[in-house]
N, C-alpha and C positions, 0 to 999 in steps of 0.2 A: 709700230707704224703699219698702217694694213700696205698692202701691194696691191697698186691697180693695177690692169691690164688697158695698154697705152694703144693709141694706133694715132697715126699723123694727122688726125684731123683733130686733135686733141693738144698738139704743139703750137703752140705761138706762133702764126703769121712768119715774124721775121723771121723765125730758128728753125722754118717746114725746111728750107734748102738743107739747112747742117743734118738734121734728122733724116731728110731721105737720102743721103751721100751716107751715114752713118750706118744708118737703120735705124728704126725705133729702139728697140734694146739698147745695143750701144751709145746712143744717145740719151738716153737715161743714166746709162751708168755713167757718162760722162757728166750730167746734171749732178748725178751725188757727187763725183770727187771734188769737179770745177766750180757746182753754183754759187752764183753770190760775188764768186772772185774775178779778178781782169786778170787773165792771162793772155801772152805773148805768143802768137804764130808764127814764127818763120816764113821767109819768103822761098819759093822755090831757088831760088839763086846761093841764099844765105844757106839753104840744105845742103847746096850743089860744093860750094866752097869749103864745107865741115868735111864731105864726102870725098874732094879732092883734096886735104888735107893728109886727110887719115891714108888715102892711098896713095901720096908723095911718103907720106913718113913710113907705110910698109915695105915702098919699093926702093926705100932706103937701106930700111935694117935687111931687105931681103937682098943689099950688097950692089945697086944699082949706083955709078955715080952722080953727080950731082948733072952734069951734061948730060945724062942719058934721060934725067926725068923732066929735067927743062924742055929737051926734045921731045919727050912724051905728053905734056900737059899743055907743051906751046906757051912757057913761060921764059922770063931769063932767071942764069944761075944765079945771082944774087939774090932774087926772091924766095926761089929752091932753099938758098941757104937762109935766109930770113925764117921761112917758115921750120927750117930743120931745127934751125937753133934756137926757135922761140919754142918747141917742142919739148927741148931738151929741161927749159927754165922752168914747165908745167911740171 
């Protein structure tokens, strides 16, 4: 397959935003893994929720009680534990 040399006016109308938030390059390479396929983006929120997850479940094992990190996240304990112990099931 030859390799062309790409620049944004060469991208498709609708996919010029993703491409200049990307770059051209990167946006290419993302053409070869992704095209063709429907893939699923995450909301900033649904990131934010993985990310305070993962940092409830460190500040766990790092020996925090369950009231210290409800106090920390501005959750209640039962949630705390909901998500410690759905951790555990993973």
């Amino acid at each position: 397959m030859r390799n062309f040399k790409y620049c944004l006016s060469d991208i498709p109308k609708q996919h010029r935003e993703l491409a200049s938030l990307l770059g051209v390059d990167l946006y290419i390479k993302f053409c070869n893994l992704y095209g063709g396929s429907n893939i699923y983006i995450p909301t900033i929120k649904t990131l934010n929720n993985y990310a305070r997850k993962d940092n409830i479940i460190a500040m766990s094992e790092d020996g925090h009680t369950v009231k210290e990190i409800a106090r920390e996240f501005d959750l209640s304990t039962n949630y705390i534990r909901y998500i410690l112990k759905k951790n555990l099931a993973d």
